[in-house]
Phi, psi and omega in degrees: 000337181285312173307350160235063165250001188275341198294331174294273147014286188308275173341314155314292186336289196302319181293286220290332153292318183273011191242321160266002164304282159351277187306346179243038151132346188294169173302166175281161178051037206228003178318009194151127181195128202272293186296333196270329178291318182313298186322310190280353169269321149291004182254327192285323158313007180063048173240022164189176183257030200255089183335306180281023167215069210220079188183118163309088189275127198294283171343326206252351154288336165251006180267336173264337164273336159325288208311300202316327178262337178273344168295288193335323174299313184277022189032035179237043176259143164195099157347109164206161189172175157105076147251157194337097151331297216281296184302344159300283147027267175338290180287349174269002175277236121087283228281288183292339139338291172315325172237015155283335173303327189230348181040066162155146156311198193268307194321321183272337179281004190257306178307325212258319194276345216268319158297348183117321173309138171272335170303294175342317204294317211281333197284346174301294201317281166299003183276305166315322197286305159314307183297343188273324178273280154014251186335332182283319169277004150275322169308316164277013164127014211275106169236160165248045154079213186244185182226145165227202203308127167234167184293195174285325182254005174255335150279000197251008196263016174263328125359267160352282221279321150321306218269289149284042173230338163306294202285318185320302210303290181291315182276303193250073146319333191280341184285347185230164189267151140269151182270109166276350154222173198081167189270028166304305207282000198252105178207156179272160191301151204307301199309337177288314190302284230283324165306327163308317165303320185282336172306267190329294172302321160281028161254323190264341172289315169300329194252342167104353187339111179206094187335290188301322165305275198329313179273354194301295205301325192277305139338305153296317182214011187066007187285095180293349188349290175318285227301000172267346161291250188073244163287313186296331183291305184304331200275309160343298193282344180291315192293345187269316203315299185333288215310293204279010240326094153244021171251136199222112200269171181127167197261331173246198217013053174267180201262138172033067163222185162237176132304322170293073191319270200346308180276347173283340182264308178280353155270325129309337154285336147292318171293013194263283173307321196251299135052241168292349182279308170283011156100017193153134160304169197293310175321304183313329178284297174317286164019280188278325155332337226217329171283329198101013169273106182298316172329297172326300179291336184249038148286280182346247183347323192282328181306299146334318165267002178262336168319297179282319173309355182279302163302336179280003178207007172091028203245350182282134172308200141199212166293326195274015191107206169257148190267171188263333156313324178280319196302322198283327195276344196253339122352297193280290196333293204291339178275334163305295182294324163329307200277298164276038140266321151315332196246347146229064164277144186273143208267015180242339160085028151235180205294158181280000000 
C-alpha cells in the first residue's frame, strides 16, 4: 500500500479543495470540474453568449501553474509535442461535449456521486464503459503516433497564456464578461480559487492522478494503482458531505444535474472514450499542459473551443434536461471517435 500513497493522497487533497471550494462559494457538488471551468472561461472570453456561465475561473489557472512548478522543481518540465495536433484539437471538442451532455468532467462526476447524486452513478457506468472501448482500440495498435522534442518556448506558451489571462482578469476586468446569475456567478474568492488550484496541480502532476488512467490501467494490466486516487477522493468527499450534511442521496432535485440516464451514460462514454485515445481525462491533460506538453495543451484549447460550440449552438445540457441538439451531437461525436480509432489502428493488430 505504500507505493500508492502518494496517488491516495492526491485524491483525499483534491476532495478536500473541492469540499471547501464549495463551502467558500463554488456551485454544490462543483469544487472543481476541468469542463465546466473550462466552459466559464469561454463565456467570460466572449466566445459565446450564454450569460449564466460566464467567469475565468482561477482553479483552471492554478492546476496549470501547480503542475508548471513542481515539474520545474522535479526537472520533469520537458517540452515534447506534434503527435496529431488536429486530430487532439478534435478529440478535446469532442471530449467536453460529452461532458457538457452529463455536466461535469469524471472529477465533478466523483464530487456530484461523493454528494449524493445517482445520476453520477449512471454517468460512471458509462464513463467505464467508454474507457472499455478506449482499451479495445489500444488492444488493436491504436496510437497517435510519438511526439517530440520542442523548444521552451513552444512548451511554457499555454502557461504564458494562463498567466496573462490572469493578470486581465484582476487588472482589466471590463475587457471580459461575468456572470450576475447561474453558476458564472457562484464562486469562491479569486485567492482560494486559485490557491486550490495550484494544490490540485502539483499534486496531481507528483502523483500522475488520472480517473481515465486508473481504469485504462486495471484493464490493461490489472494494475489498480490510479484507480485508488479515486476511491480516496470518493470516500473523502461522502465523508465530508456526511460531516456538513450536504449529501442528499437520490436521483432528483440534485444540484446543476439532470435525470436523463440515457444521455448521462452516453455522454459520459464519449468522455470515457476520447479520453483514453489522448492518453489522460480532462484534469490529466490540463496537467500535463502545465508540464510542457504541447499536445496536451492544444486538447485544452479544443476543450475551450468545443465549450463555446456547446453553447453557441445548443448541445449543452442543463437542469431541465438534454437538448435535441446535444442527442444529435452525441451522434456526430460518437462517429468522430469511430473514425479516428479507426484510422489509427495499427493495421496488423498489433498492441501498442
Amino acid at each position: 500500500m505504500k507505493k500508492h500513497l502518494s496517488v491516495i493522497l492526491t485524491g483525499a487533497v483534491i476532495g478536500i479543495v473541492a469540499l471547501a471550494l464549495v463551502a467558500l462559494g463554488n456551485p454544490a457538488n462543483m469544487g472543481i470540474c476541468v469542463a465546466c471551468f473550462i466552459r466559464d472561461t469561454a463565456g467570460a472570453l466572449k466566445l459565446d453568449s450564454a450569460t449564466t456561465v460566464q467567469y475565468v475561473r482561477p482553479e483552471i489557472i492554478g492546476i496549470i501553474l501547480g503542475s508548471l512548478i513542481l515539474s520545474l522543481f522535479r526537472r520533469e518540465f520537458k517540452p515534447r509535442g506534434g503527435s496529431s495536433p488536429i486530430t487532439r484539437f478534435i478529440l478535446g471538442i469532442v471530449v467536453v461535449i460529452g461532458a457538457l451532455i452529463f455536466l461535469g468532467c469524471p472529477l465533478r462526476m466523483l464530487l456530484r456521486l461523493g454528494g449524493g447524486d445517482l445520476n453520477a452513478l449512471v454517468g460512471l457506468v458509462g464513463f467505464a464503459c467508454g474507457v472499455g472501448i478506449g482499451v479495445l482500440a489500444l488492444n488493436r495498435g491504436f496510437s497517435l503516433k510519438r511526439a517530440y522534442s520542442q523548444s521552451t518556448l513552444e512548451g511554457a506558451g499555454l502557461p504564458a497564456m494562463s498567466i496573462v489571462l490572469l493578470v486581465i482578469a484582476l487588472v482589466f476586468p471590463s475587457l471580459l464578461a461575468f456572470s450576475t446569475e447561474g453558476p458564472g456567478s457562484m464562486h469562491a474568492a479569486v485567492w482560494a480559487s486559485l490557491a486550490g488550484g495550484l494544490i490540485v496541480g502539483g499534486m496531481a502532476q507528483r502523483s500522475r492522478f488520472c480517473m481515465a488512467g486508473g481504469i485504462r490501467d486495471e484493464l490493461l494490466f490489472k494494475d489498480f494503482h490510479l484507480l485508488w486516487g479515486s476511491v480516496s477522493l470518493l470516500v473523502v468527499v461522502v465523508i465530508g458531505n456526511l460531516l456538513l450534511g450536504k449529501f442528499h442521496l437520490g436521483f432528483n432535485n440534485q444540484p446543476i444535474a439532470h435525470t436523463d440516464g440515457v444521455w448521462n451514460f452516453l455522454g459520459m462514454a464519449l468522455v470515457g472514450w476520447g479520453s483514453v485515445l489522448l492518453g489522460g481525462c480532462p484534469l490529466r491533460q490540463t496537467v500535463l499542459s502545465g508540464e510542457g506538453n504541447t499536445d496536451s495543451a492544444i486538447t485544452v484549447l479544443g476543450m475551450l473551443v468545443g465549450a463555446a460550440l456547446a453553447y453557441n449552438f445548443g448541445l449543452a445540457s442543463s437542469a431541465k434536461g438534454v437538448t435535441f441538439n446535444g442527442q444529435i451531437a452525441v451522434g456526430v461525436a460518437a462517429l468522430v471517435l469511430i473514425a479516428i480509432t479507426l484510422f489509427n489502428l495499427n493495421r496488423k493488430g498489433e498492441k501498442a
